[in-house]
C-alpha positions as CSV (number, residue, x, y, z in Angstrom):
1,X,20.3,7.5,15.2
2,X,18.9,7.0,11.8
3,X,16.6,10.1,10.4
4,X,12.9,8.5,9.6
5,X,11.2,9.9,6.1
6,X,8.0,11.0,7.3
7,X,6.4,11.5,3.9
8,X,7.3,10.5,0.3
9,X,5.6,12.4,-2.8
10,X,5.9,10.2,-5.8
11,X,5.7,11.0,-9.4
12,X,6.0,8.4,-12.5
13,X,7.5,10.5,-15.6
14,X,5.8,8.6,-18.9
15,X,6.6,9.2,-22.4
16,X,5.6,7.5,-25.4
17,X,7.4,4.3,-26.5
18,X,7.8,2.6,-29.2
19,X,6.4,-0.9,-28.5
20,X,3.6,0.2,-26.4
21,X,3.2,1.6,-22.8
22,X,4.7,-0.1,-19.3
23,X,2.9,3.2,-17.8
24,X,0.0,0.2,-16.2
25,X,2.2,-2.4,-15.2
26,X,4.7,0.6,-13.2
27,X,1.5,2.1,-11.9
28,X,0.1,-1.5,-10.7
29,X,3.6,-2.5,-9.3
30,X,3.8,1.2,-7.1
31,X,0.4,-0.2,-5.7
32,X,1.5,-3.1,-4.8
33,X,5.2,-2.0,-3.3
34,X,3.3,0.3,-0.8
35,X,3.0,3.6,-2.5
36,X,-0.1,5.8,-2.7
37,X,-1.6,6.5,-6.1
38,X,1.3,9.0,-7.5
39,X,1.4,12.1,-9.3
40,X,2.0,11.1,-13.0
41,X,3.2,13.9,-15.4
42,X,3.5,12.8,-19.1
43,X,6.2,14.2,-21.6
44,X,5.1,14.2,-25.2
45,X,8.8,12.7,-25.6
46,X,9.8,15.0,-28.6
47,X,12.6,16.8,-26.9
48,X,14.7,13.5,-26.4
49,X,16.3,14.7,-23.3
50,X,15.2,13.4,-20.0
51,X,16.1,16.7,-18.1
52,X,13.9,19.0,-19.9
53,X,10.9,16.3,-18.9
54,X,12.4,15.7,-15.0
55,X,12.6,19.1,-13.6
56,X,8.8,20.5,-15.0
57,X,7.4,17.4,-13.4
58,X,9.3,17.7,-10.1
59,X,8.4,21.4,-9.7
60,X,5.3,20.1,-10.4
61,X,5.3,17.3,-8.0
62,X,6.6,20.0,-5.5
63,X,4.2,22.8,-5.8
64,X,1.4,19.6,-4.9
65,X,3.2,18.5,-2.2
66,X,5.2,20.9,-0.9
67,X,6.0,19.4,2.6
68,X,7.0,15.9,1.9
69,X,10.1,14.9,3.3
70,X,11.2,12.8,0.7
71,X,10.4,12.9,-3.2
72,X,10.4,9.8,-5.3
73,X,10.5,9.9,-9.1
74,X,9.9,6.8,-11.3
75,X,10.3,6.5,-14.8
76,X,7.3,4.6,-16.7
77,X,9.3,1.7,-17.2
78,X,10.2,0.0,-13.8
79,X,8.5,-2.3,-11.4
80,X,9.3,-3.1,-7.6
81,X,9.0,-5.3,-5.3
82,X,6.6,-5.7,-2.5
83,X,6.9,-3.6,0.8
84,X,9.4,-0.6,-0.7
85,X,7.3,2.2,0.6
86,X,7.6,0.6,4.4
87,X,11.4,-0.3,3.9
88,X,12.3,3.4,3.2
89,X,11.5,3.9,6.0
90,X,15.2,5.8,6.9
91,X,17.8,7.7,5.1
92,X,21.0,5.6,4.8
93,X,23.2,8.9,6.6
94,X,21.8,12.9,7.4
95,X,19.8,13.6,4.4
96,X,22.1,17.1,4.0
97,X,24.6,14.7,2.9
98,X,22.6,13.2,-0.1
99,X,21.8,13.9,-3.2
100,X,19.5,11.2,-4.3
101,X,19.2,7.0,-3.3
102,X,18.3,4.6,-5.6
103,X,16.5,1.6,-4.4
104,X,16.9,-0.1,-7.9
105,X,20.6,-0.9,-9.0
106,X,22.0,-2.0,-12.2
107,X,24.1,-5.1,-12.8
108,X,27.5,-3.2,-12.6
109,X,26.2,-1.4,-8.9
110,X,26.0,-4.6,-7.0
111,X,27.7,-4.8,-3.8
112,X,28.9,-7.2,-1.5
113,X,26.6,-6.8,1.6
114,X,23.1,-6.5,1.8
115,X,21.7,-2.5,2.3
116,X,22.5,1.0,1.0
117,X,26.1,1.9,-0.9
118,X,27.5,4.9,-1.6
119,X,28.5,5.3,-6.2
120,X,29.6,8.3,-5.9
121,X,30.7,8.4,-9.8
122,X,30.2,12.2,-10.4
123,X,29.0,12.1,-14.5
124,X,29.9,8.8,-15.4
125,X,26.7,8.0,-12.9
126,X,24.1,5.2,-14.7
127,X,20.7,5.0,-14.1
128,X,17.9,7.3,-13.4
129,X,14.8,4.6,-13.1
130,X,14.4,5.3,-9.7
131,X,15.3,8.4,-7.6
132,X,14.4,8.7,-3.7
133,X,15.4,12.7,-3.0
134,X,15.6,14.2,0.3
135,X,13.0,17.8,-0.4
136,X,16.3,20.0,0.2
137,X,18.4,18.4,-2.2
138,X,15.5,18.5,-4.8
139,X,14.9,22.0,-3.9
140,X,18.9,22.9,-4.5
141,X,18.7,20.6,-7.7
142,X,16.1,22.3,-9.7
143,X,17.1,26.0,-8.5
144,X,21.0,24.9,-10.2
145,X,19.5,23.2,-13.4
146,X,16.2,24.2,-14.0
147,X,17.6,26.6,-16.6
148,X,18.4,23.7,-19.0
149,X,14.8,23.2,-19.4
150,X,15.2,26.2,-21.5
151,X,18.3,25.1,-23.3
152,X,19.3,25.0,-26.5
153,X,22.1,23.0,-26.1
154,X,22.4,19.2,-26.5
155,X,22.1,17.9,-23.1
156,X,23.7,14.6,-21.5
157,X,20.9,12.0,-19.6
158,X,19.6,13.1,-16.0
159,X,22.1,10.6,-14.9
160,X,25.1,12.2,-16.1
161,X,24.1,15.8,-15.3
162,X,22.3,15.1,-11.5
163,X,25.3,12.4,-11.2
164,X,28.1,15.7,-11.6
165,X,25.9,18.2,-9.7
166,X,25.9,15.6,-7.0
167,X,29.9,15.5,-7.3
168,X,30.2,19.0,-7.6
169,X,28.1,19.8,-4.4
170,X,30.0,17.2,-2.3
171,X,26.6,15.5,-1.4
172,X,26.3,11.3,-1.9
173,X,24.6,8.8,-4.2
174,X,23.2,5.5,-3.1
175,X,22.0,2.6,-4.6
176,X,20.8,-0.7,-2.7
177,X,21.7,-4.3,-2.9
178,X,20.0,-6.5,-3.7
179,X,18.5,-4.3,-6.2
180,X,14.6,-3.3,-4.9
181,X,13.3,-2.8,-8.8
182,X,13.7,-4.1,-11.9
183,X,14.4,-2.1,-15.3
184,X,11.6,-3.3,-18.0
185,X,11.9,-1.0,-21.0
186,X,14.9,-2.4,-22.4
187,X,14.3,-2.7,-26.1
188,X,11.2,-0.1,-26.0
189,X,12.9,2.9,-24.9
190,X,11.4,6.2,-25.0
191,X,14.5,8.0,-25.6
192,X,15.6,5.6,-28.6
193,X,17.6,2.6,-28.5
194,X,18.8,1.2,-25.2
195,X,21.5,-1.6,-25.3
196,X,20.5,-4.5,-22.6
197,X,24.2,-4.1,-20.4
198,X,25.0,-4.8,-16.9
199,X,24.1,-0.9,-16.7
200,X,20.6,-1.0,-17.9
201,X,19.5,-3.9,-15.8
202,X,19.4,-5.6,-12.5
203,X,21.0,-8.9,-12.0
204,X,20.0,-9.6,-8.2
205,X,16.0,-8.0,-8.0
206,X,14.2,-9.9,-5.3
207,X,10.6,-10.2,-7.6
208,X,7.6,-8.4,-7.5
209,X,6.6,-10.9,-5.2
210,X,9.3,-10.7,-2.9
211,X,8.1,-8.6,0.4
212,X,11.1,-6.8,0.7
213,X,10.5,-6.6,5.1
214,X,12.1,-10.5,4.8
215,X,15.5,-8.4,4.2
C-alpha cells in the first residue's frame, strides 16, 4: 500500500543572478502548483558552491518545521505545473528506501512510461532544481555533510555530492516523467555559466497550465 505524505515544508534557496531575479515568477508558480507560501532563505551567492547555501537553509527549514513528513527544496529558478502539491500525494516505494524524488526531470531522465523512475547514478547524478526529501533522509543527509559547510575545500554541485551519498547509503533517486517543472535560469545562472543541454532542461513539462491531476 502506498505511504501518503502527510505534510510537505518547502523552502526556495535564491541567490543573486546575473540577468535579474526569477525568485517572483518561482514564488507565483509554487502558489499556483498547490504549495503554501514557503520558507525562502537567500544566499548572498559569494561562495559559489550550492552545498554550503543547501544545508544552512534546510536546517533552517527543519528547525521551523520540524514534523513535516516530507521536505521540498526549490531553487529560485524553476516553475511547475498546476496541482503538484495534491499529486505528491505518495512516495513512489517506503520512504527508508529514498533519498530524495524529483518531480522535475531533465531532457536526458526521460523515461518510457508515465510516473516515478528510479536514476540511481551515484555522483554522476544531474540536477538539483527540485528535491522532495522524506524528513529521515534529510535528517541523515545534513548530519553526513553538514561539515562541508565549513570546508575549505573545492566542493562538487549538491547533485554530485547528495547523488554519491545517496549511492553510498544504498537509498534511491527518483525523478518523474513527464517532467512536473520546468528549469528557467538557463543563461542567468547564479553559480556562473550554465550550458542549455539535455541535462539542464526538460524536454516533456506539461505547462504551467497543465493541472497535473489529468495524469
Amino acid at each position: 500500500m502506498p505511504i501518503r505524505i502527510a505534510t510537505i515544508a518547502t523552502m526556495v534557496l535564491t541567490s543573486p543572478r546575473p540577468n535579474g531575479s526569477t525568485l517572483g515568477r518561482t514564488m507565483d508558480s509554487l502558489r499556483a502548483a498547490g504549495f503554501e507560501p514557503p520558507m525562502v532563505h537567500h544566499d548572498d551567492g559569494r561562495t559559489k558552491q550550492a552545498i554550503r547555501a543547501w544545508i544552512p537553509g534546510v536546517r533552517e527549514l527543519m528547525s521551523e518545521c520540524p514534523n513535516a513528513s516530507a521536505y521540498f527544496t526549490v531553487q529560485d529558478d524553476v516553475v511547475l505545473c498546476r496541482g503538484v502539491r495534491d499529486y505528491l500525494n505518495t512516495w513512489p516505494e517506503d520512504p527508508a528506501k529514498i533519498a530524495i524524488c524529483s518531480p522535475y526531470s531533465p531532457a536526458a531522465y526521460m523515461a518510457s512510461s508515465i510516473g516515478w523512475h528510479k536514476e540511481n547514478r551515484a555522483h554522476f547524478l544531474c540536477s538539483a532544481q527540485t528535491w522532495l526529501i522524506p524528513a529521515e533522509s534529510l535528517r541523515r543527509i545534513v548530519a553526513d555533510l553538514g561539515h562541508l559547510v565549513e570546508s575549505d575545500a573545492v566542493l562538487r554541485g549538491d547533485d554530485f555530492l547528495i547523488g554519491r551519498w545517496a549511492h553510498e547509503k544504498r537509498l534511491n533517486v527518483w525523478f518523474h516523467t513527464p517532467s512536473l517543472g520546468q528549469h528557467i535560469g538557463i543563461g542567468n545562472s547564479a553559480i556562473g555559466p550554465e550550458c542549455d543541454c539535455n541535462l539542464r532542461q526538460a524536454t516533456d513539462f506539461v505547462g504551467e497550465d497543465y493541472n497535473c491531476a489529468n495524469l
